[in-house]
N, C-alpha and C positions, 0 to 999 in steps of 0.2 A: 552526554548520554552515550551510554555503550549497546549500542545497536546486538551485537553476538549476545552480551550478557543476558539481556530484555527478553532477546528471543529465547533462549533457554530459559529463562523462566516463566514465559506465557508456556514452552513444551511442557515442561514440568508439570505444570498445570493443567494441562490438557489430559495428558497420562494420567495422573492422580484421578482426575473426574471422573476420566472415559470418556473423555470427548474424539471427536474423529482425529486420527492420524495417520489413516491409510488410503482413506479413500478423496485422491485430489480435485476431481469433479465434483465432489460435494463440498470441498471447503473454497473452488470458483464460486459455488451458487453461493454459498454463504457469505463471500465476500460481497459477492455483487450485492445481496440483500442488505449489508452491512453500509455499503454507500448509499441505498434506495433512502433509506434509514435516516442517513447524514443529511442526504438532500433533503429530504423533506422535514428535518429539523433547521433546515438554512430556510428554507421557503418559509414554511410556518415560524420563523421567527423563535421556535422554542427554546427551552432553558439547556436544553442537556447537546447541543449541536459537539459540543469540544468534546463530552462521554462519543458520541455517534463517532466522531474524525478517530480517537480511541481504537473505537471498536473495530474501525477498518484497516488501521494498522495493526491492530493485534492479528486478524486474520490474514491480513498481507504477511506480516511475520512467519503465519504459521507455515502459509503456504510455501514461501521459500525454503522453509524449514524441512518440508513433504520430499519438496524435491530436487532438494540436497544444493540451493543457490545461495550463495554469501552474498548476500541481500547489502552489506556496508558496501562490500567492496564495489557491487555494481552499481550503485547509486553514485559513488565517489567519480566512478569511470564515467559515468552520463553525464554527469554536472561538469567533469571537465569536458567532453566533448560536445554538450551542449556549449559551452563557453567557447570552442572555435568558431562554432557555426555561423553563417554570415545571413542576413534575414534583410528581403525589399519591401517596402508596403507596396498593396495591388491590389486594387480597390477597397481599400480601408482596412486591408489582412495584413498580416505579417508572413511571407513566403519563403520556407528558405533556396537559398541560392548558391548556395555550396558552404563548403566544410572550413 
């Protein structure tokens, strides 16, 4: 999957429709409602839960998109620095304990 590509053409799309691209406190709330969404297609069991996981990546897209984050690239840099992280259990948690 090419994460850059994808996201330009969820942009694309956005612009063609007229959907928000300026205003990023509204594409937060529209995210969050975007997971409300997912969750409650997990909970209830429903058919479209993967359309819902979708939908929240296409607004996470956008949003990176808003403001101007290379959304691969930091994802890339997380997973490797989650990958140093050193982790204790304490009381049935996972806590991390350094780097």
């Amino acid at each position: 999957m090419d994460l850059k590509k994808i996201q330009e053409e969820i942009w694309q799309n956005k612009i063609e429709k007229e959907f928000n691209t300026t205003d990023v406190s509204k594409e937060f709330c529209l995210l969050y409602t975007e997971l409300g969404e997912a969750y409650d297609a997990y909970r209830k069991k429903k058919d479209d839960l993967g359309e819902e996981l979708a939908d929240v990546t296409i607004f996470l897209l956008s949003l990176a998109k808003m403001l101007d984050v290379d959304l691969e690239k930091e994802v890339i840099n997380k997973v490797a620095k989650n990958k140093k992280r050193v982790y204790k259990k304490l009381d049935g948690f996972n806590v991390r304990v350094g780097e």
